[in-house]
N, C-alpha and C positions, 0 to 999 in steps of 0.2 A: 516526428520530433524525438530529440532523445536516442537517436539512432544507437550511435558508438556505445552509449552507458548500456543499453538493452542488449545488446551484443556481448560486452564484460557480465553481465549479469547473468546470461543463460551461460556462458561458460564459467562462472562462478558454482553457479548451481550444478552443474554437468561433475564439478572436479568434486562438489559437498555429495552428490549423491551415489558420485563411484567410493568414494570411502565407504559410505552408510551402508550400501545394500553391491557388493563388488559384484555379486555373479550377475548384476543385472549389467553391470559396462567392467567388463573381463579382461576389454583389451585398452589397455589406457593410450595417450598420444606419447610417442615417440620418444626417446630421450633427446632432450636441449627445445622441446615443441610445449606447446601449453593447449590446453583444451579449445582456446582460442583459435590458436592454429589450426585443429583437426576439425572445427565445427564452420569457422567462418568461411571454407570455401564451398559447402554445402549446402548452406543457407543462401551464398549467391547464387549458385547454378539454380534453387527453386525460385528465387526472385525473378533472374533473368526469364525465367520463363512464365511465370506468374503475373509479373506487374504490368506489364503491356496488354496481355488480355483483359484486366482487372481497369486499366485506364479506359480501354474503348467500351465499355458497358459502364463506366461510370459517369452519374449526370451532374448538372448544376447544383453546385453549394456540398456535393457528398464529398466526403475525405477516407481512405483508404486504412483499415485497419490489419496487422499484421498479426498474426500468432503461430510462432515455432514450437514443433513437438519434435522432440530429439529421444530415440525410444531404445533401449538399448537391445543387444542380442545375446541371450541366457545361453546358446547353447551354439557349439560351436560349426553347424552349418554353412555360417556364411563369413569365414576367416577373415575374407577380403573385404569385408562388409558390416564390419559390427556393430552398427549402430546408423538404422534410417533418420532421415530428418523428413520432416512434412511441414509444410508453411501452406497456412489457410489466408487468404485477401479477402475481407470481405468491407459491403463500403458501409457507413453511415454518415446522419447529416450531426455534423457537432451541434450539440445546444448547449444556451446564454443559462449556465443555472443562474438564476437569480435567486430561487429559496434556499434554505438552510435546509440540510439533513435529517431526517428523523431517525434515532439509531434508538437499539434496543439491545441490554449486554445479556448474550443468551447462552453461552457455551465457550469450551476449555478452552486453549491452544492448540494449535496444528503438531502433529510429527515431523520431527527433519523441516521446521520451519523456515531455516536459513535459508531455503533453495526453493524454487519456484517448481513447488514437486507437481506433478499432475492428478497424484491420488486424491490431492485436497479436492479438485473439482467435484469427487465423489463421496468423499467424505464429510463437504459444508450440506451436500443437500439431507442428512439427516438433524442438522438444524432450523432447517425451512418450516419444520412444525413448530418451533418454539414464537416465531416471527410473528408478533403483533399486525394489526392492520396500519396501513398507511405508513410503516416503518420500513424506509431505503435501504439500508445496511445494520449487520448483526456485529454487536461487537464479543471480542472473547476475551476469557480472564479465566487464572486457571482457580480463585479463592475470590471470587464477585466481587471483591474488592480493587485489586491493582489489575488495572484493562492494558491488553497486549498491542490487540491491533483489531483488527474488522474483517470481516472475511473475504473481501477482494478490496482492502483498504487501508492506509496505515491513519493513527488516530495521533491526535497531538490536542492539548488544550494550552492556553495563556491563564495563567494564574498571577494572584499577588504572592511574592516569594515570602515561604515563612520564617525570615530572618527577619521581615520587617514590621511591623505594629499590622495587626488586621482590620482591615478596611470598615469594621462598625464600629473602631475605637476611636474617642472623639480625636487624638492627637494623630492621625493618622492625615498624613499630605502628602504630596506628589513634587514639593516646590523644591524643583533642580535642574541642575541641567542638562542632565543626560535624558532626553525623550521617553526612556522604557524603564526610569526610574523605578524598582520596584515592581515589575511585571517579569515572568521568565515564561518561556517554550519549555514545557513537558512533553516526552515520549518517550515510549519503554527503550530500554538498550536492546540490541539485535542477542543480545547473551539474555538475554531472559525467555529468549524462542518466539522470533517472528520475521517476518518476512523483509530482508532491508530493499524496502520499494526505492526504485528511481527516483519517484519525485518524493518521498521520504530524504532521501540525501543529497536533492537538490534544497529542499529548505532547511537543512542542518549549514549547509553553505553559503546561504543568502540571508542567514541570521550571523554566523561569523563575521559577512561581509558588512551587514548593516548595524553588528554591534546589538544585535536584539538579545539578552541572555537567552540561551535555553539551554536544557538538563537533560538527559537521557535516562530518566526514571519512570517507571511506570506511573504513571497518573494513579492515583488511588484516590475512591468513591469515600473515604474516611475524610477527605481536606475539600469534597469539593464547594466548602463555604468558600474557598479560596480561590474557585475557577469563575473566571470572568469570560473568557470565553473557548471555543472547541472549533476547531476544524478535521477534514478527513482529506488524504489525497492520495491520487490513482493519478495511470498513465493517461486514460479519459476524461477524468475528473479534474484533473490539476488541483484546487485545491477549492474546498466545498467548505463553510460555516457550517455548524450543528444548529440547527434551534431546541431540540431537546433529546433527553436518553429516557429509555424504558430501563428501569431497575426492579428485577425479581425480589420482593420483599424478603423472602426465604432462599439462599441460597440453596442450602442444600437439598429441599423438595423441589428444585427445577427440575432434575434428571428423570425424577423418579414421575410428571405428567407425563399425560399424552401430547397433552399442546399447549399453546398461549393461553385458551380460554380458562383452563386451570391453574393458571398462572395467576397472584397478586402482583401488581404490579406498582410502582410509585415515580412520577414521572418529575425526572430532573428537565427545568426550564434555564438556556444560557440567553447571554446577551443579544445573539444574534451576528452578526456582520460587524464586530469590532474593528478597532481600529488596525491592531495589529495584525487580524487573520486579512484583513483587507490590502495591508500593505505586503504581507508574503502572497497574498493569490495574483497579486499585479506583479511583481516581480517573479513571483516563478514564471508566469505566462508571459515572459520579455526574457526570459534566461529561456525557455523551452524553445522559443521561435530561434532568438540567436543561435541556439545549438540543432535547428531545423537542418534537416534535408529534402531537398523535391527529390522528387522518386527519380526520375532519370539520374539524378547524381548517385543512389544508391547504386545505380547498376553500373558505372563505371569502374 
């Protein structure tokens, strides 16, 4: 699903991280060529050869999962050559989330966020100690207060907007005509440092379309009398409800444990499977399939 956009995105990421760190991609694409150009016939030649083997060993109900590493060459050995790509197939069976998330905010931002860098793989697992039991995803914040994103995740909540009366004041009503009266989409801007997921900027799109306000601000844990509900969404995931967050009482003595168990913790409880997270997770999953491709069509 999603094909085209995950293609712009690793060559987004390919052009943010040849600025950031040059001697790792030395040799840039061509003048009048875009990174695009240089990576997108690379990534088919491992397709072509990949995805057919990966069809005949795949069984009933599994679906085909794709991941490209584009690695650059530091040193000038292989001129003709600077930069390998690897595509890994591997299959799984999708499953129906029907629960809500359990997330826990445990640690800073990523470096060189913007870009789907590979270092993070190695870098989240030094947060794996902070991870509560029974808790699915870690979310980050660089001040425990305003939450960036989640660590293979982008995070969004529905809140009452605070321009309007707060929902335990007695004048407070919904009676209009606009559906989302009084409700907006929070999630942090990509200039605050974080990862702009795929399907992060498919539901920035299908709130345009459907007229649902949302705001590109970090969510912060200071207003969350005003979150009515949270969702998280991943290329896998599409888009997943919260039922609650693990908040570190003490910011600043997170760092300084060994683990969770040393951790106080105070657990924020949402709604659940709201209205609005439920009408973004059916439309993203009708905009994902629309923008589908079967695998033979990728290889033409």
């Amino acid at each position: 699903m999603l094909w085209e956009r995950h293609l712009l995105r690793l060559a987004q990421s390919l052009s943010i991280l040849a600025e950031a760190i040059p001697h790792l991609y030395p040799v840039k694409p061509r003048p009048g060529s875009t990174w695009d150009d240089a990576i997108r016939p690379l990534v088919q030649s491992s397709l072509e050869a990949g995805i057919p083997k990966a069809l005949e060993g795949r069984k009933d109900g599994e679906e085909l999962s794709i991941t490209t590493l584009v690695c650059g060459d530091s040193t000038s050995s292989k001129p003709h050559k600077p930069y390998d790509v690897y595509v890994h197939i591997s299959s799984y069976i999708p499953s129906s989330i029907s629960g809500g998330a359990q997330l826990a905010i445990v640690g800073p931002g990523r470096e060189i966020a913007s870009s789907k860098f590979s270092e993070w793989v190695r870098t989240r697992q030094s947060l794996e100690k902070f991870r509560p039991p029974l808790v699915t995803e870690l979310l980050l914040s660089n001040d425990g207060d305003r939450i960036l994103e989640g660590s293979i995740t982008n995070f969004f909540v529905v809140c009452y907007q605070e321009t309007r009366l707060h929902p335990d004041d007695d004048d407070f009503h919904l009676s209009t005509s606009s559906k989302w009266f009084g409700y907006e989409v929070q999630t942090a801007p990509i200039t605050d440092g974080l990862l702009p997921g795929v399907i992060r900027q498919l539901v920035i799109e299908i709130c345009a379309d459907e007229g649902i306000p949302l705001r590109e601000v970090a969510p912060s844990l200071s207003t969350h009398k005003l979150w009515k509900e949270a969702f998280i969404s991943s290329s896998l995931r599409l888009v997943q409800h919260v039922d609650s967050i693990q908040v570190p009482s003490s910011w600043d003595q997170t760092f300084y444990t060994e683990g969770w168990e040393e951790i106080s913790w105070k657990n924020l409880r949402l709604e659940g499977l709201g209205a609005v997270t439920e009408k973004i997770q059916k439309l993203v999953l009708e905009r994902a399939m629309s923008e589908g491709y079967q695998f033979m069509d990728i290889l033409r």
